[in-house]
N, C-alpha and C positions, 0 to 999 in steps of 0.2 A: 504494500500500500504506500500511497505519496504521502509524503508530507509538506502537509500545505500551511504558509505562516498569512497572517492579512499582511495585505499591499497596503503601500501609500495608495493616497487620492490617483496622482498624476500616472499612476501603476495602473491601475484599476481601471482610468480612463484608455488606457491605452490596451487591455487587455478586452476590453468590452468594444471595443474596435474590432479588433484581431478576431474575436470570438464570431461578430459577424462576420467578417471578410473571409471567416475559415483558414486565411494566408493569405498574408501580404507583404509588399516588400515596404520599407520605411516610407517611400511616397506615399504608396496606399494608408497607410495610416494618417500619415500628417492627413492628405483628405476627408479625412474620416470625421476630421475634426471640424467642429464650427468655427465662423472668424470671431478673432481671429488665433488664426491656426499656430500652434508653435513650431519655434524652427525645427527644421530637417535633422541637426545635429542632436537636440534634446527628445527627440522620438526616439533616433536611433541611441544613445546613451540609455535611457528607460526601459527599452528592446532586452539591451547587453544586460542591462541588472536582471531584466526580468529572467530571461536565460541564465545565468549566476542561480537566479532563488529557484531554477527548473519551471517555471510556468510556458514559456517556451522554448522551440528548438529551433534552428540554424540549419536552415541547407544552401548549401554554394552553389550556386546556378553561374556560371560563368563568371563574370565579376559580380554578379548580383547575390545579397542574403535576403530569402526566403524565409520568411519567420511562419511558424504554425504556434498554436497552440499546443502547451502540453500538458495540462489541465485545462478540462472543461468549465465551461459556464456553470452548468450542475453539481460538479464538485465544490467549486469557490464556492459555492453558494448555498450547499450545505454547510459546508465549513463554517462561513462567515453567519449563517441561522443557530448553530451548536454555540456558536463563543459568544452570542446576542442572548441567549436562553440560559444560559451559564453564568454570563457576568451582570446579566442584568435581573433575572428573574430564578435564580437559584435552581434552576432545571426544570423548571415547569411553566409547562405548555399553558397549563391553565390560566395561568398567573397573566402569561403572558397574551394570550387569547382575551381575557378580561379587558388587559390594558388599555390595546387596541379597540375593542368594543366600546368601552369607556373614552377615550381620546376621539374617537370617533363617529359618537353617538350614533353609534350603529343602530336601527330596530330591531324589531324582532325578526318582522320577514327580511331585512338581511343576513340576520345570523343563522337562520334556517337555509339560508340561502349556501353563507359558508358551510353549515353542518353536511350538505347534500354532496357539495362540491368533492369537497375531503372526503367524504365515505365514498364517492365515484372513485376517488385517485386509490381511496388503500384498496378500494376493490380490484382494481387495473393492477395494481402490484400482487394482490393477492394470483391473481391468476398467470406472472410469468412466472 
C-alpha cells in the first residue's frame, strides 16, 4: 500500500489538474490553470516535488517529461476524508455527519436524500 502524506495548497492545485488531464506535460498544466496562470518554471518545480512525495511519475518522451499520476483522485481523497474524521471529529462519522447537517441546515428531505445516496454507494460496493 502507498503512503500518502497531505499536499500543500499549490500541490493539490496542480494535482487536480493532472488528475483531469490523466497526463500532461508542464504546458498542459500551467493551462489548466485560470488567469492568471503561474509561471512555467513553478508548475514544473511542484511536478518535481510532487514526484519526490511519489504522487506522480516521469516519462521521457524525447526531450519532453510526461507526468501521470500516481495516486488517484480517490485515494487523496480518502486519505484527506480519514485525517478530516480523525483530527477533527475523533473518528466518527456521526459526529461528523451532524456537523454538516447542522452548518448546513440541511432538512429533512435532504438528509433522507443523503441517507439513500450512501446506502446506493455501500450497496454498489457490496456487490464487487
Amino acid at each position: 500500500m502507498k503512503t500518502i502524506i497531505s499536499l500543500t495548497k499549490a500541490e493539490e492545485q496542480v494535482m487536480q489538474i493532472l488528475w483531469n488531464l490523466k497526463e500532461g506535460v508542464v504546458k498542459d498544466v500551467v493551462e489548466g490553470f485560470d488567469e492568471p496562470r503561474p509561471a512555467y518554471t513553478t508548475v514544473a518545480t511542484v511536478l518535481s516535488v510532487l514526484e519526490k512525495k511519489g504522487f506522480v511519475t516521469r516519462k521521457k518522451i524525447g526531450n519532453v517529461n510526461l507526468f501521470l499520476p500516481e495516486i488517484s483522485k480517490k485515494e487523496y481523497t480518502g486519505f484527506q476524508f480519514k485525517t478530516l474524521l480523525s483530527d477533527y471529529f475523533n473518528g466518527s462519522f456521526p459526529k461528523m455527519a451532524t456537523f454538516f447537517a447542522k452548518e448546513n441546515n440541511l432538512s429533512i428531505t435532504e438528509l433522507e436524500e443523503i441517507l439513500k445516496i450512501t446506502e446506493s454507494e455501500l450497496n454498489k460496493d457490496d456487490i464487487k
